[in-house]
KEGUVO-978057 format. One record per residue (C-alpha): x, y, z. Coordinates in steps of 0.5 Angstrom, whole numbers, plus 500, padded with zeros to 3 digits. Example, Ala and Ser with C-alpha at 12.3 -4.5 7.8 and 13.67 -1.06 7.14 Angstrom:
! KEGUVO-978057
525491516 527498514 
//
This chain:
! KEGUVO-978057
500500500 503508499 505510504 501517507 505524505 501529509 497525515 500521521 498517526 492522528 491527523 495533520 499537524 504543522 506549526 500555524 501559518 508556516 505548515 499549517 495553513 488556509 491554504 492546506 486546510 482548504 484544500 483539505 476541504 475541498 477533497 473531503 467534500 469530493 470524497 464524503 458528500 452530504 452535510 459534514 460537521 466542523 468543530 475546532 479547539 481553542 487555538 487562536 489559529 482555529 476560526 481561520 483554519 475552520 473557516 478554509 476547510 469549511 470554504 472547500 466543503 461548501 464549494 464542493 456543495 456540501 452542506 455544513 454545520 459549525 460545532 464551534 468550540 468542543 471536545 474531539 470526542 464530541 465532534 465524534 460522537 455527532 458525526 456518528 449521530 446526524 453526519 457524513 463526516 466531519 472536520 476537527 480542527 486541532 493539534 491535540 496535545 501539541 504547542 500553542 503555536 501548532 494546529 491541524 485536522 482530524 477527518 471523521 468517517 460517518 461511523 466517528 471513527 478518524 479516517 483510516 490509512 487507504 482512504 486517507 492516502 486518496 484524500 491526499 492525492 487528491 490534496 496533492 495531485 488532483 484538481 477538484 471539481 467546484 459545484 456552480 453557484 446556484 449548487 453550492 453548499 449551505 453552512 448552519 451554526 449548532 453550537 448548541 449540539 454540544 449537549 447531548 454529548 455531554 448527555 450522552 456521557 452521562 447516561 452511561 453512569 447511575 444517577 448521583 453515583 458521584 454525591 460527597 466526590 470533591 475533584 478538581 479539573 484542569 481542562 488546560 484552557 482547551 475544549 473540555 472547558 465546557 463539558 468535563 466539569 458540566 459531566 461531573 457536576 451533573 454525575 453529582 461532584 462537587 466540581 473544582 476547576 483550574 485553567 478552566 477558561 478557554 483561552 488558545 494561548 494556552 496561559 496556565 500550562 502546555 496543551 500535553 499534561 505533563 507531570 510537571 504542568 499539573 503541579 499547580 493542579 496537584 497542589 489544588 488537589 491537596 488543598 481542597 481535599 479532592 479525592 482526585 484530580 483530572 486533566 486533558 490535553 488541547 482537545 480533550 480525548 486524553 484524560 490523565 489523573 492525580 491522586 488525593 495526594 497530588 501524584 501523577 497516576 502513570 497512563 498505563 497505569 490508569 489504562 490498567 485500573 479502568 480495564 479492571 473495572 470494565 473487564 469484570 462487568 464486560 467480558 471479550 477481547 481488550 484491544 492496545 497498541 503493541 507499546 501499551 504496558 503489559 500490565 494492561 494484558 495481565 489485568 485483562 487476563 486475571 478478569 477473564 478477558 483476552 488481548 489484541 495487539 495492534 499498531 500504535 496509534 488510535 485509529 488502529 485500535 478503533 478499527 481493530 476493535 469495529 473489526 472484531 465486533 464485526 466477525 462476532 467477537 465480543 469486544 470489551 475494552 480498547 485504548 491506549 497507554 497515554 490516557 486514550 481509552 475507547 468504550 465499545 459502549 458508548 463510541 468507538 473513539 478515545 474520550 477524556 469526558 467519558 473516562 473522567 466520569 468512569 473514574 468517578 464511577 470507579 471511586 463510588 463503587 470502591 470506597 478507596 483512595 485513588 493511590 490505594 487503588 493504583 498500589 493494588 495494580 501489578 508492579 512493571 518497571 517501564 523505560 522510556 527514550 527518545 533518540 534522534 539523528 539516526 536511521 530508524 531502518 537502520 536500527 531496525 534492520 541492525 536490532 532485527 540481527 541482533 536479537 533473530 533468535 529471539 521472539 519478535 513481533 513486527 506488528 510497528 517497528 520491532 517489539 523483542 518479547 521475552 518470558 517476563 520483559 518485553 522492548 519496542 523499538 518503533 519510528 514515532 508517527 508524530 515527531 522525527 525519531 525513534 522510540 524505545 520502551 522497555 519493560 519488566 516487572 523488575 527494575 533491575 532487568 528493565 535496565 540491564 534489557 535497555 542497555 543491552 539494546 542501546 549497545 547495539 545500536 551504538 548509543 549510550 544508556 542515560 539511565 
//
């Protein structure tokens, strides 16, 4: 298959107004609306380069007679879940968790899922090969503004859950100034939470912290966690389909642990097959397996993991949970698409049906030792090729990049889909091993351990 030129793993991305530009994200309208005719919906995050990027693709797409429907400010989740309800597709303009000065375009398929590989690579071509046909004047599209929409996702999220399941919970939200600022803490209020907010303005200037929420920029929020007593705390990146936490102590919760906690949780309730990138923690797979469910793998990126997850469904598998070790969880439930809103509220729920603390419940999970490096300048074929040679004799799966699987440790060696370098995760649930395993691999790829 060709390989994708403008797209990554979610979407394109670009600095604003040297990458990223009206001039793309029109042309990007233009041949979505000659691939998906019908009534398309656009939504953006808080960027200040968002109206201008929206207005472009939303050019294209009427010029091409699609009907149109602004969404305004929300979620990615949310724009998912209303193209899956009442679209042909639909356009979200973000850079998730990526600096202020990025921006890019998410493209929904009908069923809310991103567009997957095949169809993206003819959504190229025709970007960057093919001239688009304009409708005449008197067939052009109409636009429609529905900001309002936006409710019954937040409606949606909430129906999953018993009433008041979060009566006497105190927690505190950071939505980083991005999309969630209108619906995570609407959804936890009406759960019954007694609501705290910090960075809780939308604001594309990103001025309390990064769009990624990173340990180190929510320690404003851990502090607020302590000081009001909050059973936990809860923030998203830019368009909020991540959701990470903080203990009652103001700790950051590892991702995978999280991924692990909720699968626990689902998996007793739900049983069927849990669906993870080959990066994601094997605590994940041992959780799954101790609730009765099994595992399947698949390339890193959420698109892979909805797709796989529709797919299984589709030949009669049941299917019970999916996500990804960053705080992207999928519920077969309620959408097929990472949803920061609806694992905030599963958190919540978690709480109510526990009567724990949050750090008790993470200290119950299985103990793993992850390692995590970035390496630039080199060849990631290269690596691949000379890490490939060096561990042939053992067992290896080639599902992205090279994942090395031994009996208790496993390493993936994978090119990232988002920045120019190559990832290396290494695990095992003994320190000791982990790094004797990460630096076996570093020596033969002639790079020094920094661990």
């Amino acid at each position: 298959m060709t390989e994708k030129r403008l797209f990554g793993t979610n979407g394109v991305r670009g600095i604003a107004g040297a990458d990223m530009t009206p001039a793309l994200t029109l042309s990007i309208g233009l041949a979505l609306g000659s691939m998906r005719t019908g009534h398309i919906a656009v939504g953006r995050d808080t960027r200040t380069s968002g109206p201008a990027l929206a207005s472009a693709v939303k050019a294209g797409l009427l010029a091409t007679g699609c009907d149109v429907t602004d969404c305004g400010i929300l979620p990615t989740p949310a724009l998912q879940y209303l193209v899956k309800e009442h679209f042909d597709a639909g356009a979200m303009i973000t850079a998730s968790h990526n600096p202020p000065e990025y921006n890019g375009v998410k493209v929904i398929e009908p069923d809310g899922t991103e567009m997957g590989d095949e169809e993206t690579i003819r959504l190229e071509a025709k970007i960057l090969d093919e001239k688009v046909p304009l409708v005449t004047w008197n067939a052009t599209g109409r636009e429609y503004q529905a900001t309002h929409l936006v409710r019954e996702y937040t409606d949606a999220v909430v129906e999953q859950f018993p009433a008041g399941i979060g009566d006497g919970i105190t927690v505190v939200v950071d939505p980083g100034c991005g999309a969630a600022c209108a619906t995570t803490p609407e959804i936890l209020t009406r759960l019954g939470c007694r609501v705290v907010t910090i960075n809780s303005q939308m604001d594309g200037t990103f001025p309390g912290r990064l769009p990624e929420p990173s340990p180190e920029g929510l320690r404003p929020l851990g502090e607020l966690v302590r000081s009001t007593g909050a059973a936990l705390g809860i923030a998203h990146d830019g368009d909020a389909d991540r959701a990470v936490f903080l203990d009652e102590n103001g700790t950051f919760i590892e991702e995978n642990q999280e991924f692990g906690l909720i699968a626990g949780q689902v998996c007793r309730a739900r049983k069927g097959t849990v669906v993870m990138p080959v990066s994601t923690s094997r605590l994940v797979e041992t959780i799954a397996h101790q609730n009765g469910c099994d595992v399947r793998y698949t390339p890193v990126g959420s698109i892979y993991v909805a797709r796989a997850m529709r797919a299984l469904e589709a030949e009669g598998t049941p299917v019970a949970f999916g996500g990804e070790g960053n705080g992207g969880l999928i519920y077969p439930d309620h959408q097929y698409c990472r949803d920061g809103g609806m694992t905030a509220a599963m958190m919540i729920a978690i709480l109510a049906r526990e009567h724990g603390t949050v750090s008790d419940l993470v200290a119950a999970l299985p103990m793993f030792h992850l390692i995590k490096e970035k390496i630039r300048g080199t060849d990631p074929s290269a690596m691949i090729t000379t890490l490939s040679a060096a561990f042939a004799g053992e067992s290896i799966d080639r599902t992205d990049g090279i994942r090395i699987n031994r009996e208790e440790s496993w390493a993936l060696i994978r090119p990232s889909g988002t920045e120019p370098l190559v990832r290396v995760i290494v695990e095992s649930p003994d320190k000791k091993t982990a790094h004797a395993f990460f630096d076996e691999i570093m020596k033969n790829i002639g790079q020094s351990s920094k661990k």
